[in-house]
C-alpha positions in Angstrom: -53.7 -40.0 -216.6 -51.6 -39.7 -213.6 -49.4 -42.2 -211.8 -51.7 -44.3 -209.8 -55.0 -43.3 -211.5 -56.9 -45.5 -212.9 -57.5 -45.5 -217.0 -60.7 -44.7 -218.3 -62.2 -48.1 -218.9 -61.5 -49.3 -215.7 -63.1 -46.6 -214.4 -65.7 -46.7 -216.3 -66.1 -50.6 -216.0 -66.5 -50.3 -212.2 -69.0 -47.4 -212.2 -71.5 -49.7 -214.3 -71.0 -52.3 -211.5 -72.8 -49.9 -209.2 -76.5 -49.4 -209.1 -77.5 -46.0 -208.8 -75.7 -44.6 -206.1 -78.5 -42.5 -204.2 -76.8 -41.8 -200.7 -76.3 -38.8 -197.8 -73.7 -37.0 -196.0 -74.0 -38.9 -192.5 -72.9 -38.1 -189.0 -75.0 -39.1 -186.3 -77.9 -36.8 -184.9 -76.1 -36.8 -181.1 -72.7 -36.0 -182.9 -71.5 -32.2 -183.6 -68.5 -33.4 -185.6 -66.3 -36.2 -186.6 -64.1 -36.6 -183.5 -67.6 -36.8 -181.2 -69.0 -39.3 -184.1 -65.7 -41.8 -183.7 -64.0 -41.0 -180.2 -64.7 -44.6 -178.0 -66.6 -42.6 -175.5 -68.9 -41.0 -177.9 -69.6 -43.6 -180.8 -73.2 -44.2 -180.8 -73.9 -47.3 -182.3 -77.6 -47.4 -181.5 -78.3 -44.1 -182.7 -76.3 -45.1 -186.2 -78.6 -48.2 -186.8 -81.6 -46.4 -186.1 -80.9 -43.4 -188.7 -78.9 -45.8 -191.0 -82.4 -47.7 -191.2 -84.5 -44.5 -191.8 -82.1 -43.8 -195.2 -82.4 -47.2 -196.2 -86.5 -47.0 -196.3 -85.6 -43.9 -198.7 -83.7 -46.2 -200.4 -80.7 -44.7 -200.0 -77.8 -47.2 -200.8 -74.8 -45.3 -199.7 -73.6 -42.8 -197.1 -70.5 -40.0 -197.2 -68.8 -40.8 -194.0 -66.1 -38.4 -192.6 -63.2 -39.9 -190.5 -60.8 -37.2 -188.4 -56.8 -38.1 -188.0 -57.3 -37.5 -184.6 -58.9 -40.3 -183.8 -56.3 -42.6 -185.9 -53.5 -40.7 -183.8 -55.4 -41.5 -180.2 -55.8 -45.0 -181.2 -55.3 -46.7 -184.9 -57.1 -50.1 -183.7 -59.3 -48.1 -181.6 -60.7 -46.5 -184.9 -60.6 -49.2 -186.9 -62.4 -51.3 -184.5 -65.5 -48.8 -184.5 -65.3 -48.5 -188.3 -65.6 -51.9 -188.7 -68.4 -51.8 -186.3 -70.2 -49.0 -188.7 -69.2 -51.3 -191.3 -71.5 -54.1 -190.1 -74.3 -51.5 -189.2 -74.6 -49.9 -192.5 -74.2 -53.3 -194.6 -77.2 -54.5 -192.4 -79.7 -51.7 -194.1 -77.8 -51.9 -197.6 -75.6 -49.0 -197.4 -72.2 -48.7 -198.7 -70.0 -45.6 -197.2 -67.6 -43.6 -198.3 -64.9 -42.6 -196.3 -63.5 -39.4 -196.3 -60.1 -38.4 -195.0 -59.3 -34.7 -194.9 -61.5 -31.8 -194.4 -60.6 -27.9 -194.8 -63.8 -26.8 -193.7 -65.4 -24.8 -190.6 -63.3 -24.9 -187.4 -59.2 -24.5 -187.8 -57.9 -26.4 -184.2 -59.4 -29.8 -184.1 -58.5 -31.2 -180.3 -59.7 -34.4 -178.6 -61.9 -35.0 -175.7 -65.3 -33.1 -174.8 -66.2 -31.4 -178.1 -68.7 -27.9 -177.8 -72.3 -28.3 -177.4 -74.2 -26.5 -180.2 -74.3 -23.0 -180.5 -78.2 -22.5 -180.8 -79.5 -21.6 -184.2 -75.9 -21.5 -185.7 -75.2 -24.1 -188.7 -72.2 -26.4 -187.9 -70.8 -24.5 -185.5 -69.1 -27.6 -184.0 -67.8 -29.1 -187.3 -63.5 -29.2 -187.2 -61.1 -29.3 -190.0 -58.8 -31.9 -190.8 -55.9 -32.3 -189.9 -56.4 -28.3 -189.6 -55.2 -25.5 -191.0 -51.9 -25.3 -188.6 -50.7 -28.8 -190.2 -52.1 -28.1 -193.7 -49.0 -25.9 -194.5 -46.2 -27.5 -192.1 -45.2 -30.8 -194.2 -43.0 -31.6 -191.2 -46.2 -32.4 -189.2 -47.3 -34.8 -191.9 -45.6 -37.9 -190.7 -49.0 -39.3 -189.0 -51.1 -38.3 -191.7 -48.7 -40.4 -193.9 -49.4 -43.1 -191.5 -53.2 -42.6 -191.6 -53.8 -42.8 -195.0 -51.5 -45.8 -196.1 -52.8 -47.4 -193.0 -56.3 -46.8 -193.5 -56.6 -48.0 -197.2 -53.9 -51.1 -196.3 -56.4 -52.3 -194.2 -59.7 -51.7 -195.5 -58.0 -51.5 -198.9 -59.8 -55.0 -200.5 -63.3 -54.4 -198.2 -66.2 -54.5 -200.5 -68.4 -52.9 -198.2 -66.6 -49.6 -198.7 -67.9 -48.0 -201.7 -65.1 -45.4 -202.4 -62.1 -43.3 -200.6 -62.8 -39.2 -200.7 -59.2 -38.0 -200.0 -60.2 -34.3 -198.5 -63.1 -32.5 -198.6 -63.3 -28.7 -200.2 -59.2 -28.4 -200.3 -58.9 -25.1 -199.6 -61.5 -24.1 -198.0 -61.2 -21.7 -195.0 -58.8 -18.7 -197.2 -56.2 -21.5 -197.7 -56.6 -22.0 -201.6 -53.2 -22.7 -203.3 -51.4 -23.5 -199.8 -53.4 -27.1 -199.8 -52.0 -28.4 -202.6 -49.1 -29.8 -201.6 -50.7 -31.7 -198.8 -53.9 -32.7 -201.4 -51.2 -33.9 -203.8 -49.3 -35.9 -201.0 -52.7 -37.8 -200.3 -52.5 -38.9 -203.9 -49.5 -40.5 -203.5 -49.8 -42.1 -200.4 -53.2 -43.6 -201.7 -52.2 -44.1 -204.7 -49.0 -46.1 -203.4 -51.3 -48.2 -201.5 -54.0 -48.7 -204.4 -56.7 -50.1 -203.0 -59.8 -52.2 -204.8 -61.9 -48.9 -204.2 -61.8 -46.1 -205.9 -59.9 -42.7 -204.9 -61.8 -39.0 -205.3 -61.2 -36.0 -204.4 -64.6 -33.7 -205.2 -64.4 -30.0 -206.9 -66.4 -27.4 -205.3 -64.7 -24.2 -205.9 -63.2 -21.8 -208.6 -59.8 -23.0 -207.9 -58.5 -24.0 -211.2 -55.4 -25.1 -210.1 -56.6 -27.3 -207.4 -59.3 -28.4 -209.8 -57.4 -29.2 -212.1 -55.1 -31.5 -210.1 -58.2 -33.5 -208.8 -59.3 -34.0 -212.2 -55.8 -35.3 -213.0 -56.0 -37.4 -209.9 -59.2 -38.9 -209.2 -60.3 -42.4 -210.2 -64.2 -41.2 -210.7 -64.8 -37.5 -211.0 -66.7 -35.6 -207.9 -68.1 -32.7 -207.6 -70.1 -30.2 -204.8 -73.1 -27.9 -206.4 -75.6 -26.4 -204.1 -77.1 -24.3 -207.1 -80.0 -24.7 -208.9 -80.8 -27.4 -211.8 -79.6 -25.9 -214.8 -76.4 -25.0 -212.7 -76.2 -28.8 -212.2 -76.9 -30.1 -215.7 -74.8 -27.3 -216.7 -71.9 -28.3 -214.4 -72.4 -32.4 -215.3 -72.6 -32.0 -218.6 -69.0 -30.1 -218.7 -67.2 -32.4 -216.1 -68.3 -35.9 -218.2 -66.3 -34.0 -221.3 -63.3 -35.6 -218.9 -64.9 -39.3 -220.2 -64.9 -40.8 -216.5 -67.7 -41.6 -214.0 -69.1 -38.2 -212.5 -71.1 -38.0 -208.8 -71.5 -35.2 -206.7 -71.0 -35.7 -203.4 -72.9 -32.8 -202.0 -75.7 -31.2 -203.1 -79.4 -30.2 -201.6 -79.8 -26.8 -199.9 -83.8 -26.2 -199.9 -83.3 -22.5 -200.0 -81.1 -22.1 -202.7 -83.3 -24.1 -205.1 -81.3 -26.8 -204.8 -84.2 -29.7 -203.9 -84.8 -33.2 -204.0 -87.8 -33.1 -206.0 -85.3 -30.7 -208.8 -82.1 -32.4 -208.8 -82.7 -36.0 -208.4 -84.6 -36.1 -212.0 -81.4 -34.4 -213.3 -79.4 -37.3 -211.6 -81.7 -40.0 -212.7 -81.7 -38.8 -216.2 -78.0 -38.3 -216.8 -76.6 -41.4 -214.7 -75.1 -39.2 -212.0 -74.9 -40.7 -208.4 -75.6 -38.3 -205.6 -74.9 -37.7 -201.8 -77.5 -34.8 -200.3 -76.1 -33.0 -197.1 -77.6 -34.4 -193.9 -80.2 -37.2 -192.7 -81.7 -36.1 -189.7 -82.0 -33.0 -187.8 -79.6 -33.0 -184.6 -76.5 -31.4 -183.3 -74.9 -29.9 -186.8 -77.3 -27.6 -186.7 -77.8 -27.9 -190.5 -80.9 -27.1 -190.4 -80.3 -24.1 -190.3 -78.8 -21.9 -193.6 -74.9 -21.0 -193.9 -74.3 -17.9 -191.6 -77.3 -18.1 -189.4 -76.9 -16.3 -186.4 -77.4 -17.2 -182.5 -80.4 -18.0 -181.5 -82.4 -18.1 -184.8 -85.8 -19.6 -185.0 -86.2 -23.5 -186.2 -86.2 -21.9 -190.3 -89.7 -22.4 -192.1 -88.0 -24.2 -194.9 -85.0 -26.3 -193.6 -81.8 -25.6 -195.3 -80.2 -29.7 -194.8 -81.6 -32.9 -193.4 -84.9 -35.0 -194.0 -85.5 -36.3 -190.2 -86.4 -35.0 -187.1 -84.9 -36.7 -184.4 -88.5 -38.9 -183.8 -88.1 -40.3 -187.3 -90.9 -37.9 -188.5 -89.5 -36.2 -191.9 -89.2 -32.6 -192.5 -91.6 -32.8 -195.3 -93.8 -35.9 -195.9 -94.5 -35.3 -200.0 -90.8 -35.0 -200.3 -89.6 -38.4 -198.6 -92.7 -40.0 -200.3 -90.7 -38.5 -203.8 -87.6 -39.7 -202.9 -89.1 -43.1 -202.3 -90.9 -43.7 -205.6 -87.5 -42.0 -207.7 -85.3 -44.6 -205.8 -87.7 -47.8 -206.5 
């Protein structure tokens, strides 16, 4: 156990508080990333309570929510004004987010103002990194991200409505391996100095032992990513509960790599794993579309995220009609 993370039975104790956590990956439908999802001119609460209610008929009871410390730096109370105000959306429909902080995936210079429109057929091609791979490595820019985190978990810190605190997304992503360490570890610590109520993750997606290993030594409650089949997953959560503390994966589902509702939430079920699919309804991510589609490419036969068109009509009928009668 490091400094700051919690022992085993009290992590243990709070997971069997939860029910099973059965939740998504969320950002808007008329939102291509985080900073368009939060900036004041571009949060669309409307459009949140309408999909928020669709994942909630699923009975979904919690959402993976990404923040961007862009939007702190613009404005702290301006962010933590709308957050609030998705607070009271997704408690309305029984959801519980989780916030997460830092992001090393997709595109490297995060900046304010009018994001991209989508590049047709191309998945995520509007998604931005955070803080960004220019800051990642330069500790002397980390001043306002120290201020972000401890101000963040100070004052959300003892809100029950928040389910848990995801510290940074896929560290290392984007060819930076090894060099996020030192910026994933200073997280820790900042959080950690904070200590909020809710738990604090960081989730494992990579062969990146190092890295790994830190998050193991770090995290609260074990997460993990696996977009792989079944037996990868069983496989993967039968290993990571060795580590005797509360195990969800925080990203799964990719219909085309046999990685399916109707596969994996059994597996879930069965072993007391929570779980987070990528994506609720089909808009301006593009994730619909697989990893490396190129411009232009056809609406896929088989989607590779999301459940929703943007009408409320589901991708596949059988499927939500499964999810439904797993979820009670």
């Amino acid at each position: 156990m490091s400094l700051g993370q919690w022992p085993l039975e009290k992590a243990n104790a709070w997971y069997q508080e939860q029910p099973w956590l059965v939740g998504f990956n969320f950002i808007p439908s008329t939102a291509i990333n985080q900073l368009e999802m939060w900036q004041w001119q571009t949060f669309d609460v409307d459009t949140m309570d309408v999909e928020l209610s669709w994942a909630a008929n699923l009975g979904f009871n919690s959402a993976r929510v990404y923040l961007h410390d862009l939007i702190y730096e613009a404005g702290a109370a301006g962010l933590k004004t709308r957050m609030r105000s998705f607070l009271n959306i997704a408690t309305s429909h029984g959801i519980r987010p989780v916030f997460v902080l830092f992001d090393d995936c997709w595109n490297q210079n995060p900046k304010l103002g009018m994001q991209p429109d989508p590049i047709p057929g191309v998945h995520n091609s509007g998604w931005v990194q955070s803080p960004g791979s220019s800051k990642v490595t330069v500790p002397s820019t980390w001043d306002v991200l120290q201020d972000y985190v401890e101000d963040l978990l100070s004052s959300f810190g003892q809100d029950e409505r928040i389910l848990m605190w995801d510290l940074y997304n896929e560290p290392g992503n984007n060819n930076l391996g090894m060099q996020s360490l030192p910026l994933l570890q200073a997280v820790f610590r900042w959080a950690q100095a904070v200590r909020p109520l809710q738990p604090l993750t960081a989730g494992l997606w990579a062969d990146l032992p190092e890295l790994n290993q830190f998050q193991l030594s770090a995290s609260d409650v074990i997460t993990f990513h696996n977009y792989e089949d079944a037996a990868s997953l069983e496989k993967q959560i039968v290993y990571l509960k060795t580590n005797g503390r509360p195990v969800i994966c925080t990203e799964y589902m990719a219909r085309t790599r046999c990685s399916q509702f109707e596969t994996h939430l059994p597996v879930f079920k069965r072993l007391g794993v929570g779980c987070y699919n990528w994506g609720l309804v089909s808009g301006k991510t593009n994730t619909i579309f697989p990893w490396g589609s190129p411009k232009r490419a056809p609406e896929p036969e088989v989607w590779f995220h999301d459940i929703f068109r943007r009408d409320g009509t589901p991708f596949d009928p059988r499927e939500v009609e499964f999810i439904r009668t797993i979820t009670g």
